[in-house]
C-alpha atoms as one frame of an Amber mdcrd trajectory, in Angstrom:
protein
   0.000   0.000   0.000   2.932   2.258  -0.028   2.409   4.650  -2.711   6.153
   5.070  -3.245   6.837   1.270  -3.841   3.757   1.574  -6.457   5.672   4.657
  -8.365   9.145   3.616  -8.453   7.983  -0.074  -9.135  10.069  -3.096  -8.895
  13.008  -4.748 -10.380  13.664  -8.897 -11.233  17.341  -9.606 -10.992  18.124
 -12.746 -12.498  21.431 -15.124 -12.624  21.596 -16.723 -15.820  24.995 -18.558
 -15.299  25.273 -22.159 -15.705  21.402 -21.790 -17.833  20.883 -23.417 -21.171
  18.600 -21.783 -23.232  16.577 -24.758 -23.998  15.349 -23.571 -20.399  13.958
 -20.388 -22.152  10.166 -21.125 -22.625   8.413 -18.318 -24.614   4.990 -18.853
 -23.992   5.400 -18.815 -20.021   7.439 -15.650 -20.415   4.974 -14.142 -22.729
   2.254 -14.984 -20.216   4.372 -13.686 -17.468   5.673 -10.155 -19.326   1.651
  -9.757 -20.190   1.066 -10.548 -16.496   3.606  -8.157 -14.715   2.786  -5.295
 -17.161  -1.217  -5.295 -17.361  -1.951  -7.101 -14.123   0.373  -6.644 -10.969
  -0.716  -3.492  -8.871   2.736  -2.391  -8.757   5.157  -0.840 -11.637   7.508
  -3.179 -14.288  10.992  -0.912 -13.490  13.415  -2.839 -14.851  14.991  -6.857
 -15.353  18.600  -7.314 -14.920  19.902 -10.293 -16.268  23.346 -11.308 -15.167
  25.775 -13.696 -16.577  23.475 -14.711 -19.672  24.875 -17.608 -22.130  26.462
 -16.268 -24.721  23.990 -16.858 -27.462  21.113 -14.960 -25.359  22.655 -11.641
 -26.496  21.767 -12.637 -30.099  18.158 -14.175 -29.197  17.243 -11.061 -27.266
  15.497  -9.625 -30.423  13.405 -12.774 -30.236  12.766 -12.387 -26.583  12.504
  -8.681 -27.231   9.382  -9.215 -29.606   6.827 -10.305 -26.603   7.463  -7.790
 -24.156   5.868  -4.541 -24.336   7.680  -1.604 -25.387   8.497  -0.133 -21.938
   9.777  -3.855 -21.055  12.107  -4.066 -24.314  13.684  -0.556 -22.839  13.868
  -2.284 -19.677  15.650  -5.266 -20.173  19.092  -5.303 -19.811  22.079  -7.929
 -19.903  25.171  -7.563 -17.381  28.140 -10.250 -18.392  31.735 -10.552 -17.475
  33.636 -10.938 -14.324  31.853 -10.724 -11.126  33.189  -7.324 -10.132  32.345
  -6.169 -13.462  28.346  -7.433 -13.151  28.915  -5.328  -9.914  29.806  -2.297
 -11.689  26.907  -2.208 -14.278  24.670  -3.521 -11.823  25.501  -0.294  -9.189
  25.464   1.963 -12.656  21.551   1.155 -13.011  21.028   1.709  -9.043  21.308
  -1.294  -7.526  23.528  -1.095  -4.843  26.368  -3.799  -4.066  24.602  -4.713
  -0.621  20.903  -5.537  -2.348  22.531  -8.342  -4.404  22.501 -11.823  -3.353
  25.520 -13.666  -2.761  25.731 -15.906  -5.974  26.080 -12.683  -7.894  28.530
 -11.070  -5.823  27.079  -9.237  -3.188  28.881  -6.246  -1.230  28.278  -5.802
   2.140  24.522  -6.932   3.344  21.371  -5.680   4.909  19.383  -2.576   3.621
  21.026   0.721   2.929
C-alpha cells in the first residue's frame, strides 16, 4: 500500500549462469511479461539479467518481440567478471549490498 513502492515499481534480478537456453520457454514468459505489465498493482521498473549464455545476447530480439515496449527498454544484460556485473549492476542503481551472494554481493542488509 505504499504509494512510493507503487511509483518507483520493482526490479527482477536474475542469474543466468550455468542456464541453457533450452530452459527459455516463450509462452510462459509471454504470459508472465503480459502478467507483470497489465496485471500486478505495482510498476515493471526494470529486469537485470546477469551472466546470460552467450547466445542470449543474439536471441534477445526474439525475446525482445513479446514484451511490451516499456519492457524491451527495460531489459538489460550484465556479463563478465563478477566485479564487473557489480559495476553495471551499481550503474543502473542497484547497490552492491541488495545483491545476493551468488552474484557477488557487497556488504549486506538494507542501505
Amino acid at each position: 500500500q505504499n504509494p512510493t513502492v507503487r511509483k518507483k515499481g520493482y526490479l527482477v534480478l536474475t542469474n543466468s549462469q550455468g542456464k541453457k537456453l533450452n530452459a527459455f520457454d516463450p509462452k510462459f514468459t509471454s504470459q508472465a511479461a503480459a502478467f507483470c505489465d497489465r496485471g500486478f498493482p505495482i510498476r515493471w521498473n526494470c529486469v537485470h539479467v546477469c551472466q546470460a549464455n552467450a547466445v542470449f545476447p543474439l536471441l534477445s530480439n526474439a525475446i525482445k518481440a513479446i514484451l511490451s515496449k516499456m519492457q524491451r527498454q527495460t531489459l538489460l544484460l550484465h556479463n563478465g567478471s563478477e566485479e564487473r556485473v557489480l559495476e553495471t549492476l551499481e550503474e543502473h542503481g542497484v547497490p552492491g549490498h541488495c545483491v545476493p551472494t551468488d552474484l557477488g554481493e557487497r556488504g549486506s542488509g538494507a542501505p
